[in-house]
C-alpha positions, 0 to 999 in steps of 0.5 A, a space after each residue: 500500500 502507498 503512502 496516499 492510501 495509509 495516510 488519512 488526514 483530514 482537513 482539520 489535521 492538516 491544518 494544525 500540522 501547517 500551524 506546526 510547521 508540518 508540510 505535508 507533501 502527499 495529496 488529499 485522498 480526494 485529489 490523488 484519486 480524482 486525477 487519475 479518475 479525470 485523466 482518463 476522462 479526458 483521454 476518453 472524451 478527447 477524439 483520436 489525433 488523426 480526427 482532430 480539427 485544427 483552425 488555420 492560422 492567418 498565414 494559412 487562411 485563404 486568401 480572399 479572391 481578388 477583386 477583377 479590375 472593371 473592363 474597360 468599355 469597348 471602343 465604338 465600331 466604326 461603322 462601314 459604308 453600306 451602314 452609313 448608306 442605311 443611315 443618310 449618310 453619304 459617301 463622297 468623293 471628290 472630283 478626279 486629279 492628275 498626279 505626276 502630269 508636269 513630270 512629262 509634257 508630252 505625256 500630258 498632251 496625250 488623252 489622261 485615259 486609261 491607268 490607275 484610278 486611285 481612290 483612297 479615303 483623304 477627309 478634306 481639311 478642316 476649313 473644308 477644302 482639299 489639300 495637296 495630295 501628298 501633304 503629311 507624311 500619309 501623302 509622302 508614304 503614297 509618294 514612295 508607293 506611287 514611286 516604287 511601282 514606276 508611275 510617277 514618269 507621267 507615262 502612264 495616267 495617274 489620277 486620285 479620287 479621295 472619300 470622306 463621309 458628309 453630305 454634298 453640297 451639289 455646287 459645281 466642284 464640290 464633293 458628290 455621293 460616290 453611288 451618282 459620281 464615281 461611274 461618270 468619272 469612271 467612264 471620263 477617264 476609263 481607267 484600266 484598274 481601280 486601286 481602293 486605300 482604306 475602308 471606306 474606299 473598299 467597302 463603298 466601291 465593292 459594295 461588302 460591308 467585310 473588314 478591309 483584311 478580307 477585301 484585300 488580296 484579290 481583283 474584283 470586277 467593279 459593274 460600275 466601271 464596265 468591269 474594271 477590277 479594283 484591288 483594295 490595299 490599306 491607307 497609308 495612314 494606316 500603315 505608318 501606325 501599323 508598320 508591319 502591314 506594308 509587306 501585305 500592302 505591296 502584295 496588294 501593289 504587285 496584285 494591281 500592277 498584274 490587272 493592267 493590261 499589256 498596252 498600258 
């Protein structure tokens, strides 16, 4: 038998020994034989290690998902021709110009028909009226594409229809819907190929309301110029924001100079 069991001291023996100055070392009964008693308790009620749950910590906690930014709003399509058509609006060309004519006098005296008929999209300037048409460095890029395929000696017409949406004024000289003017110019000046720059310029004379990426690359036949075909390329507007297109554009360049017929 152990200590705890033979010795029995109540609460009063116990505290005439302290008075003595007797320290009595051993637990009451009652504490000796209810630790273990509660020890097993616990062990009994406490689930296995394996069940326990443990809450995570701050660093473990997930992270809470992040906010997505706000999309920004779509930038407005520009609208095509034949919805500008749909809408009132109208697409304007202005009268026909002569490029390269001073480079050589005999040819000029000549008939200006036949060649390219280029119509490219060139809104006019802000007082209304029409610049030069190689002003700016849009109008020196058409210079040099003009240049590389040999047209600016003047030997063969060269001449320049530009675009732009608004209403006609129909005085003498002023623009005029492309839809009443673009065929009796056409049949002035019978060109042998018709080059569209932008889309509104391609998109008004081939009459598809396709992306300018899907107009290009091939000759269409135009009923409005007795068969003429047309090669749509990018504007050179375009193309100095988008450097890397000028390859496609001189594909389409090469393509027109291939519809030309032998005499011209």
């Amino acid at each position: 038998m152990n200590a705890v069991q033979t010795l029995k001291l109540d609460a009063r023996q116990r505290a005439m020994l302290d008075e003595m100055g007797v320290k009595v070392w051993w637990p009451m009964p009652e504490a000796a034989e209810a630790a273990p008693a509660a020890r097993e308790a616990a062990a009994v009620a406490a689930p296995p290690p394996a069940v326990r749950e443990r809450a995570p910590s701050v660093a473990e906690a997930p992270a809470a998902p992040a906010a997505r930014p706000a999309a920004a709003p779509a930038p407005a399509a520009r609208p095509t021709a034949p919805a500008l058509l749909a809408q009132g609006a109208a697409v304007l060309v202005d009268a026909p110009r002569r490029l390269y004519a001073e480079a050589s006098a005999e040819a000029a005296a000549e008939a200006a028909q036949g060649g390219w008929l280029v119509v490219a999209d060139m809104p006019p300037e802000a007082d209304g009226r029409h610049g030069e048409p190689f002003a700016g460095d849009a109008g020196k890029l058409l210079d040099n594409m003009l240049r590389a395929l040999k047209l600016h000696d003047g030997k063969t017409p060269v001449h320049l229809m530009r675009t732009h949406r608004g209403v006609g004024a129909g005085q003498p000289g002023s623009p005029h819907p492309m839809d009443e003017a673009f065929a009796e110019h056409a049949a002035a000046l019978a060109p042998s190929l018709v080059l569209a720059m932008g889309p509104l310029a391609a998109q008004s004379l081939m009459q598809s309301a396709d992306p300018l990426g899907k107009l290009r690359g091939r000759a269409v036949p135009l009923p409005s110029a007795s068969g003429v075909p047309v090669v749509a390329t990018y504007h050179p507007a375009y193309l100095l924001r988008n450097p890397a297109d000028k390859a496609r554009a001189w594909a389409d360049l090469c393509l027109a100079a291939e519809q030309q017929t032998p005499s011209n």
